[in-house]
Structures are given as structure tokens and as C-alpha cells.
C-alpha positions in Angstrom: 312.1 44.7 114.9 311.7 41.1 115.7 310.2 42.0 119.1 312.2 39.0 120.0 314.8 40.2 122.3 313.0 38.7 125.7 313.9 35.4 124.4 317.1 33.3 125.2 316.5 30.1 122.5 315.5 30.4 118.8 312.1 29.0 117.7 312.1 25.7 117.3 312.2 24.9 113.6 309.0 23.2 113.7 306.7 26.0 115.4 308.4 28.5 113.3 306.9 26.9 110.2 303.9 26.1 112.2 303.8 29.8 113.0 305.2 31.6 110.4 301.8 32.5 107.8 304.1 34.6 105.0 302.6 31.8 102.8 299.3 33.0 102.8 299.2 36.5 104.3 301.4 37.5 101.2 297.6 38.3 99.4 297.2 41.0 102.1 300.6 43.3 100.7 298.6 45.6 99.0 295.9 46.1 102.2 298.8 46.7 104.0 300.5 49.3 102.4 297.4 51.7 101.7 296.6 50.9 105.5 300.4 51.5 107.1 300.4 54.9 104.0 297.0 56.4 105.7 298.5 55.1 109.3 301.6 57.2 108.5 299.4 60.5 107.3 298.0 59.9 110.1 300.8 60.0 112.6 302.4 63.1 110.8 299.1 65.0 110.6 298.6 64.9 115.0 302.3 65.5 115.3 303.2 61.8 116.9 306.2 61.6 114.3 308.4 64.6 112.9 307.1 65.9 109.3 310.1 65.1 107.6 310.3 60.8 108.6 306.7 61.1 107.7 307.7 62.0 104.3 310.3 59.3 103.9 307.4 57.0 105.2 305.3 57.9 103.0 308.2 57.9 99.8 309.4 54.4 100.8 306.3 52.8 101.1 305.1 54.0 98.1 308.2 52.4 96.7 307.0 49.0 98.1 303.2 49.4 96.5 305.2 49.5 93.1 307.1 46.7 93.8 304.3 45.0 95.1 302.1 45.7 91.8 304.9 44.9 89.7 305.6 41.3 91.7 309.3 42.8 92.9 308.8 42.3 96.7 311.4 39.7 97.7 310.6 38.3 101.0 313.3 37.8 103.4 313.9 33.9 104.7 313.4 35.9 108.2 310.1 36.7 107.7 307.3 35.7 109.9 304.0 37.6 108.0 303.3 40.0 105.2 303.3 42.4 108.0 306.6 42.1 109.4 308.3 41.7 105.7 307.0 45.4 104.4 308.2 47.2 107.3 311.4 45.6 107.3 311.4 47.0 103.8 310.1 49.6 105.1 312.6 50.2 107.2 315.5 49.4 104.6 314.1 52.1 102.2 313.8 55.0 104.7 316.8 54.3 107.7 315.2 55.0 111.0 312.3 56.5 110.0 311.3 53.5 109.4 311.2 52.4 112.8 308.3 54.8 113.1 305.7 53.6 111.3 304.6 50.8 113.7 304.1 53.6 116.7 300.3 53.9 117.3 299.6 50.2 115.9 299.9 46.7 117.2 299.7 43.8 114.3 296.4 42.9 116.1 294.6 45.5 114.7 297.0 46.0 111.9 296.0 42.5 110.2 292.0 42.9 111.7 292.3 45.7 109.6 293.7 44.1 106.3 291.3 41.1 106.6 288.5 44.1 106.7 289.7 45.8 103.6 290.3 42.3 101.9 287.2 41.1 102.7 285.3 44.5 101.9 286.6 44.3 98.4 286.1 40.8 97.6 282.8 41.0 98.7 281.5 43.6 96.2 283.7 41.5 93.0 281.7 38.4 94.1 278.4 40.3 94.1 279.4 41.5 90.8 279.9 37.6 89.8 277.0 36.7 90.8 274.8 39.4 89.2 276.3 38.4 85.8 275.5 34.9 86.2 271.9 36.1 87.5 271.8 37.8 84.4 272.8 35.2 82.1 270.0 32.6 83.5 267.6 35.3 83.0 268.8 35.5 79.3 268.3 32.1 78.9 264.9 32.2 80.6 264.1 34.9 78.2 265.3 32.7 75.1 263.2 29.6 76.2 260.2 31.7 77.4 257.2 28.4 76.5 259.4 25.9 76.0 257.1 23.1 78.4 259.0 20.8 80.4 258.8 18.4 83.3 258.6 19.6 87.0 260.3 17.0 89.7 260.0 16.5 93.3 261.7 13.4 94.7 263.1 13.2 91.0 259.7 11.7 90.0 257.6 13.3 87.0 255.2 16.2 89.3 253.9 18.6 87.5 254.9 20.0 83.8 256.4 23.8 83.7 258.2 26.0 81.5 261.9 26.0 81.4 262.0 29.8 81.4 260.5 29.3 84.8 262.9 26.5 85.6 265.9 28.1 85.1 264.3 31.9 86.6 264.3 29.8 90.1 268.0 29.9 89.5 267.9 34.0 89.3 266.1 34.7 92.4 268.4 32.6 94.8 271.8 34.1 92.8 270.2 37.6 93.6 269.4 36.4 96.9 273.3 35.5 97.1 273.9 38.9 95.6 272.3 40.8 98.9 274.2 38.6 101.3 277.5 39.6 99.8 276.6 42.8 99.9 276.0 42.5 103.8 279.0 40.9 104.0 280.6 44.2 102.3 278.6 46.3 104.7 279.8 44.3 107.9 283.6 44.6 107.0 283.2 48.5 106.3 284.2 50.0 110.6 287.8 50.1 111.2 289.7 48.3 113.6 292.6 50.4 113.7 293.2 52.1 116.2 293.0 49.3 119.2 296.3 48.4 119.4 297.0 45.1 120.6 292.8 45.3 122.6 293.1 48.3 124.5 293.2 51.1 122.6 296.8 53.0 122.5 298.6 55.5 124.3 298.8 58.4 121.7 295.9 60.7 120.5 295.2 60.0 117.4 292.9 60.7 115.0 291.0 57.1 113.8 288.1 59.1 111.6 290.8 60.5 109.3 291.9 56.8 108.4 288.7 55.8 108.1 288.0 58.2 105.8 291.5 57.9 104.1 290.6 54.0 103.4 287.2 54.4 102.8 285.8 52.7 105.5 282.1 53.9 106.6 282.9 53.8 110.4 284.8 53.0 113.1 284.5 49.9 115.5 283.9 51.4 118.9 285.3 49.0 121.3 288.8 48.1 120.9 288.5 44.5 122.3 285.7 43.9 119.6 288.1 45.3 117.1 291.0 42.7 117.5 289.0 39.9 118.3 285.9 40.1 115.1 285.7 38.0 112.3 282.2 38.2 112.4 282.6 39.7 108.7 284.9 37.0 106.9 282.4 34.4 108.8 279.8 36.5 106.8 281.7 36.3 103.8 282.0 32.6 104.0 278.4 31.8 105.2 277.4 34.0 101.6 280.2 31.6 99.9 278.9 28.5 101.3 275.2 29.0 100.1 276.4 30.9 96.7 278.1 27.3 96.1 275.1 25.0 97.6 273.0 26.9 94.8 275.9 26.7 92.2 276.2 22.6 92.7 272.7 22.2 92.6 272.4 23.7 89.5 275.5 21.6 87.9 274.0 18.6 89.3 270.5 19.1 86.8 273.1 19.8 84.4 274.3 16.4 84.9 270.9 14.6 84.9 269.5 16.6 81.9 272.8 16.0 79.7 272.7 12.1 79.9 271.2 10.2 77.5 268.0 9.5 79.6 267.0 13.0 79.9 268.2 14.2 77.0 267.2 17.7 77.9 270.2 19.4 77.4 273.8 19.6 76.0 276.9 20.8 77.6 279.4 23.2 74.8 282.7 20.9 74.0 284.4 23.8 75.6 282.9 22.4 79.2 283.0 19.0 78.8 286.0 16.2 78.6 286.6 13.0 77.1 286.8 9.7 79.1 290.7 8.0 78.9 289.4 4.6 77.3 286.1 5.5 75.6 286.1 7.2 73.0 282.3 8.0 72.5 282.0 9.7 76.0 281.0 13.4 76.3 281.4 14.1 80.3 279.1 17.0 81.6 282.3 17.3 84.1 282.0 21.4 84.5 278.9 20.6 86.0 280.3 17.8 87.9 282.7 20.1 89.8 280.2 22.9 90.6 278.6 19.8 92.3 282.0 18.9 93.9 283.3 22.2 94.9 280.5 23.4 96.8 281.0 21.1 100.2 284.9 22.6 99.9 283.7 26.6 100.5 280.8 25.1 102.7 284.1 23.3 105.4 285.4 26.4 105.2 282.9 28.0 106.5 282.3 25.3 109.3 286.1 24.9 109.8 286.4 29.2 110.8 283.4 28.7 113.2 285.3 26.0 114.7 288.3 28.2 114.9 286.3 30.9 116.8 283.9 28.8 119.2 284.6 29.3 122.5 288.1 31.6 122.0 288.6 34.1 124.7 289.0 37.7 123.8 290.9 39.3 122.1 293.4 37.8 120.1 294.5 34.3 119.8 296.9 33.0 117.3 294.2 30.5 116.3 293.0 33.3 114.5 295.2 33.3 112.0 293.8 30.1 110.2 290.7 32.9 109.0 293.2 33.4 106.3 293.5 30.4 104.4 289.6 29.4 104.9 288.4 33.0 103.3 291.6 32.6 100.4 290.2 29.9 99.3 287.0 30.1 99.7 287.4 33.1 97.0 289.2 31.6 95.1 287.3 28.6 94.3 283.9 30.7 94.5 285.2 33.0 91.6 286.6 29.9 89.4 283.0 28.0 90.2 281.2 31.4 89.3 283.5 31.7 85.9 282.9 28.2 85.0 278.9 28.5 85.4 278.8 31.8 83.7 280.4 29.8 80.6 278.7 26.6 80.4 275.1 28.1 81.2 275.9 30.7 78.2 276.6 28.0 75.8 274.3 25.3 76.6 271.9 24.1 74.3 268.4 22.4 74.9 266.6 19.6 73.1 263.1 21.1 72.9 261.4 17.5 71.3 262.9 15.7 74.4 261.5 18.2 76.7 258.2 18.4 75.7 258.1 14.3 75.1 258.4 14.3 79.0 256.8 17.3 80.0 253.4 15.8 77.6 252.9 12.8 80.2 249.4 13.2 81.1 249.7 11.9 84.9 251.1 15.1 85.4 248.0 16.8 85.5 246.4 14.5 87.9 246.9 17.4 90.1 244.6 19.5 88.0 242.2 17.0 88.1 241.9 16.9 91.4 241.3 20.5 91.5 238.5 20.7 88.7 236.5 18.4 91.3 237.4 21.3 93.7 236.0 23.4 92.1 233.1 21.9 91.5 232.6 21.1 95.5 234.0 17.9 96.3 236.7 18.3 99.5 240.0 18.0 98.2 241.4 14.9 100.1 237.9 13.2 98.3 239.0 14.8 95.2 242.9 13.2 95.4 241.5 10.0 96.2 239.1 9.6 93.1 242.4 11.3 91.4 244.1 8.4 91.8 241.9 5.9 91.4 242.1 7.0 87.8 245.7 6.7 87.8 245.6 3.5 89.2 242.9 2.0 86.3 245.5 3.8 83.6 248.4 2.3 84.4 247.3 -0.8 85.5 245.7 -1.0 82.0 248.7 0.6 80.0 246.3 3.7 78.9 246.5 7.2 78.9 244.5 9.1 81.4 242.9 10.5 78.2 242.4 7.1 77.4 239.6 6.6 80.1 235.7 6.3 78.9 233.5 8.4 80.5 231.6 5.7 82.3 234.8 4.8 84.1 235.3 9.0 85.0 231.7 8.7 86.0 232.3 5.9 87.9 234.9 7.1 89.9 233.0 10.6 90.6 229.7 11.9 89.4 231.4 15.2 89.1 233.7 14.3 86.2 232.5 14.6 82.9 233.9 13.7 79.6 234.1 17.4 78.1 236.4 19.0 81.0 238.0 15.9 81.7 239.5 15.4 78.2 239.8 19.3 77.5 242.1 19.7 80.7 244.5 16.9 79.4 244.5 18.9 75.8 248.2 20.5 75.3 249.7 22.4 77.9 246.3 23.2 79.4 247.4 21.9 82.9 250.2 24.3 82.2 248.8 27.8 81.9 246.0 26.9 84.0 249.1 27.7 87.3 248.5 31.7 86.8 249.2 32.8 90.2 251.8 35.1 90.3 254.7 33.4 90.5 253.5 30.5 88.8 254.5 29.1 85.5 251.8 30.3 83.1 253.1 32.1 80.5 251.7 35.9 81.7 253.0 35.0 85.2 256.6 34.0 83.7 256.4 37.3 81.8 255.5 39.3 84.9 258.2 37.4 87.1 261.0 38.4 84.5 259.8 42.1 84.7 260.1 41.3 88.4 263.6 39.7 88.4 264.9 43.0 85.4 263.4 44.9 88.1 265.6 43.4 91.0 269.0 42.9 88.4 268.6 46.7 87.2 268.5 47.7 91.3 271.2 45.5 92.7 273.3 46.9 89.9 272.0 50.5 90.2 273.1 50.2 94.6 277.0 49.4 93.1 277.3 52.8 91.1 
């Protein structure tokens, strides 16, 4: 069963560790079985193997999915892949009929065909992931609807929004994230069994009725393409890697709006630690690890494209390091996913500190500059005059409202006391952004019909 026989020496200890994936490819038992179980029916149902060893097939393996499930499978020192160890079992359960069950196959379509079903279903759970924690952020939008706060750009005060809108910019790119893993579903769903090792095989069977059986939605057509595609777990990965950019930006605000100088936020004990030597620390250092984690799943991601640039068809044995790149990528995804979900639910926010922040009037110097605008001086005249003003206040250490109109006259015979000083009232500069999409209050309350809108259909494509 080895397929070893041509050869006169034994492998070399240090290739056989070097090629031996059992280590990893253990995740893909349960793939496995379902695929060899409908590769079996198969084989029995055109007639390629008697009835009778398709039954024992079928019985044995069957026998390994249980102790698979259960965590029974004992792995033999002799085995080189996840592949080779069920058949051997296989093969131990059901005598010679055992032997049958690799005719029609070749392991390079075999495994194409696992990572496929693998990556199929992982997909869709980290689609569900991210839905939940797009549904959370929306929740918390919801629950801090006109809560004001300040806007950055180069981390410098810009312009003041709400936090509702804030934290809704964190919705749209998780549903964003949502669609690209459901492409990434979509692009593992055609089977590759059926190639053989890239040429297609010399009996005639019947590759709809497995597709079918495994609930794939197609068939690749071309039988080199089938051995040699990872186009899908690159798919998977490239969704990963941007899920994760998204995921460390947000722990990273998390970090700058839980320290004492923002003072905008604070992190449940349950996500936080203690420092070893002072005792008065409270380290944001969930969010610190969202921040950290994300450049891991984004090297994976770069590292698979390595593997594949330039390799000849069909299948290399470099092809085998897609495994541990897309393992754990999931894996850290769904713990990163997890954690966010946690701390986002829990966090509170220190209203008084955000709209201290968010009340600076230089952040309507914008506004301003558009009220001139309006009134039919050219913007790039308008910004000028703009910041004239703001270079009188704080070279004086007043307030913009703090200006007497003959200096606001001075600086533009436009500007007049009345809608100069009633644009700097309370969050005027604030609900006067009512485009949609914009962080006035109706627009917020529009955009969060908008983003229900988008949850309730991403969820309603799943059923």
C-alpha cells in the first residue's frame, strides 16, 4: 500500500519527517472519510468493484468516521498522511476489499478534494463569525446612537462625529468581510475528484453522483486544473488576511481610547491583564493581540502565494505547505473573532470624556469654511481666511467663539457675528453633515436601517 516497492533504500530519516504531513493533515480525517464513503458508492453503483466489497467498504469506513468523531483513530508510526493512515485502516477493517477503495483515485485529487470540502465549510463558519460580530457593533451603534465624539485623521482632532457612526464604519467592512468569505465558499464548491493524479482516470465513472453525494455545486472540468488549484484556500486566506487587518485596527482604537489620555473607553476585567510589577495597571491586552495577530493570517496569505508562484502544473509536493498556512490561519481568525465579539460586547464608554474632546471648537473650522461657501467666496479663499482665524485663536489662547466680530470682519466681509457664533453652538457642526452616509443623526438612523437591511440579507442567503 506504500506504493514503495520501486525503491531499493528506505527514506532517509530526515526527508521522511520532512515529508511526512500526518501532523497536520490529521484535521482533514473527517473530509476524507465522507469523500472515500461517496468515492466507494460510487465505484459500486458503475460496477468498477463487486457489490459485496462495496459493502464492507462502506461498513469499515463507517467504523473509522466513529472512531474518528469519538478521537479513537490511532495512527500508525508508518504513516505518511491522513490519507494513507485511513485506508490502511481501511484496509485492516475490511481484508482485501480494502485494497479497492483507492481504484478510480490518485491522492492528488483525493487531498485537492479534502482541502475543497475543508475549506468550503470553514468558510461559511467564519462568515457566520463575522456576521455576529457585525451584529454586535451595530448593537453598540444602536446603544450610543448621539453620543458626539472626535473624528481623527493623522490622529489629530478633524472633525467631531457620533460614536454610533464611529463604530457603524466597523459594520460595513465586517459585512464586507462577510461577502468575501462567502466567495471563498462559492470558489471551493466544483469537485476535483475524479482527475486522478492530472489526467483524468481510466474507468468510467460517474463524477456528478459524488458531487451531488458531497454537496458540491459542480464539477472542475479540466483535470490538470483540478490537482493543481488552490485558487480557493488563497481566497480563503486573502478574506482572512483583510478580516484581521480590520480586526487589529479596531483593537488598536481600543488601545488608544482605553489609556488615560483618551479616556474614551474601558476594556471589561474579563479582557484585560495585570502588569507583573505594577499593581495599578489595567492592560487593554485583548485589543493588543487583535493588533498583533493580524500580520500572522496576513504571512500566511503571502507565504501560500509564495508557495504557488511560478509552480509548474500539476502537482508538486510544495503544495502541501497550503495546509498549515490555511490551519492556522482559521484558527487564529476564529480565536481573534471570539475575542472581539467579547470585549466589544462588554466595553463601556466615558460619555463626559468624549464629548470634552469632541466640544473643541477648531473642529468646525471646516464648517466655517463652508458657510463662506455658501455665501460665494471660492473655497481655497474660504480655507485660507479659515485659518487665519485659527491662527489669531491659538496664538492668543482663545476660543474660536472667543473672536470679536471686527476681527471675523476683518478676516472676511462675509462673516458675521450671528452665523459665526451660532455654527460653533453645540453640536451644530455636527448635524449640519446630513448627506447620507454622514454623521447627522437622521443619516446615522438611515445608515443603521441600511446596515439591518444588509445583516438581515447576508443572514437570510445562509438559510
Amino acid at each position: 500500500m506504500t506504493g514503495m516497492s520501486r525503491f531499493s533504500l528506505p527514506q532517509d530519516e530526515a526527508f521522511r519527517k520532512l515529508n511526512d504531513s500526518l501532523s497536520f493533515d490529521w484535521r482533514l480525517a473527517p473530509y476524507d472519510v465522507r469523500q472515500s464513503m461517496a468515492h466507494a458508492r460510487m465505484l459500486t453503483a458503475r460496477g468498477i468493484i463487486p457489490e459485496a466489497d462495496g459493502e464492507e467498504l462502506q461498513r469499515a469506513l463507517a467504523m473509522v468516521a466513529t472512531e474518528v468523531e469519538k478521537q479513537r483513530f490511532k495512527f500508525a508510526p508508518k504513516d505518511e498522511d491522513v490519507h494513507m493512515a485511513i485506508e490502511r485502516r481501511v484496509t485492516e477493517l475490511a481484508g482485501d476489499a480494502g485494497a479497492r477503495l483507492h481504484t478510480g483515485r490518485s491522492r492528488n485529487d483525493q487531498v485537492a478534494t479534502d482541502m475543497a470540502m475543508f475549506t468550503s465549510e470553514i468558510a461559511l463558519t467564519s462568515e457566520e463569525t463575522v456576521l455576529d460580530l457585525a451584529q454586535t457593533l451595530l448593537t453598540q451603534a444602536e446603544a450610543h446612537l448621539d453620543w458626539p465624539m472626535p473624528g481623527y485623521t493623522h490622529l489629530q482632532r478633524a472633525q467631531p462625529v457620533y460614536l454610533s457612526h464611529h463604530l457603524l464604519a466597523y459594520t460595513w467592512m465586517l459585512l464586507r468581510d462577510a461577502r468575501r468569505f462567502r466567495a471563498a465558499h462559492e470558489a471551493a464548491s466544483l469537485l476535483p475528484l475524479g482527475a486522478g493524479a492530472l489526467a483524468g482516470v481510466d474507468f468510467d465513472t460517474d463524477r456528478p453522483q459524488v458531487a451531488e453525494d458531497l454537496g458540491f455545486a459542480g464539477l472542475v472540468e479540466n483535470s490538470i486544473d483540478a490537482v493543481s488549484n488552490r485558487d480557493f484556500v488563497l481566497d480563503y486566506l486573502a478574506a482572512a488576511a483583510t478580516c484581521a487587518t480590520h480586526l487589529s485596527r479596531l483593537g488598536a482604537e481600543i488601545v488608544l481610547w482605553s489609556s488615560e489620555e483618551f479616556g474614551f473607553a474601558d476594556v471589561s476585567d474579563a479582557w484585560a491583564s495585570g502588569s507583573s510589577i505594577m499593581p495599578q495597571k489595567k492592560n487593554p491586552d485583548c485589543a493588543e493581540l487583535l493588533r498583533g495577530k493580524a500580520p500572522r493570517v496576513v504571512a500566511h496569505l503571502s507565504a501560500l502565494y509564495g508557495v504557488m508562484h511560478g509552480l509548474p502544473l500539476t502537482y508538486n509536493k510544495d503544495m502541501q505547505e497550503d495546509k498549515e498556512h490555511l490551519f492556522d490561519a482559521v484558527d487564529t481568525l476564529a480565536l481573534m473573532l471570539a475575542a472581539a465579539d467579547g470585549m466589544v460586547a462588554t466595553i463601556t464608554f466615558n460619555r463626559e470624556r468624549l464629548a470634552a474632546a469632541s466640544g473643541d471648537e477648531l473642529l468646525a473650522a471646516t464648517d466655517v469654511a463652508d458657510l463662506l461657501v455658501k455665501r460665494g467666496v471660492p473655497f481655497r479663499h474660504a480655507h485660507g481666511v479659515v485659518s487665519s482665524l485659527v491662527r489669531e485663536a491659538v496664538s492668543s489662547g482663545r476660543k474660536l467663539s472667543e473672536l470679536s466680530e471686527d476681527e471675523l470682519r476683518a478676516a472676511s466681509p462675509e462673516l458675521d457675528g450671528e452665523s459665526f457664533y451660532g455654527l460653533l453652538a453645540d453640536r451644530a457642526w455636527i448635524e449640519s453633515k446630513a448627506s447620507r452616509g454622514g454623521t447627522a443623526l437622521a443619516a446615522i438612523e438611515s445608515q443603521l436601517g441600511y446596515a439591518h437591511a444588509e445583516l438581515d440579507r447576508a443572514r437570510s442567503d445562509r438559510d
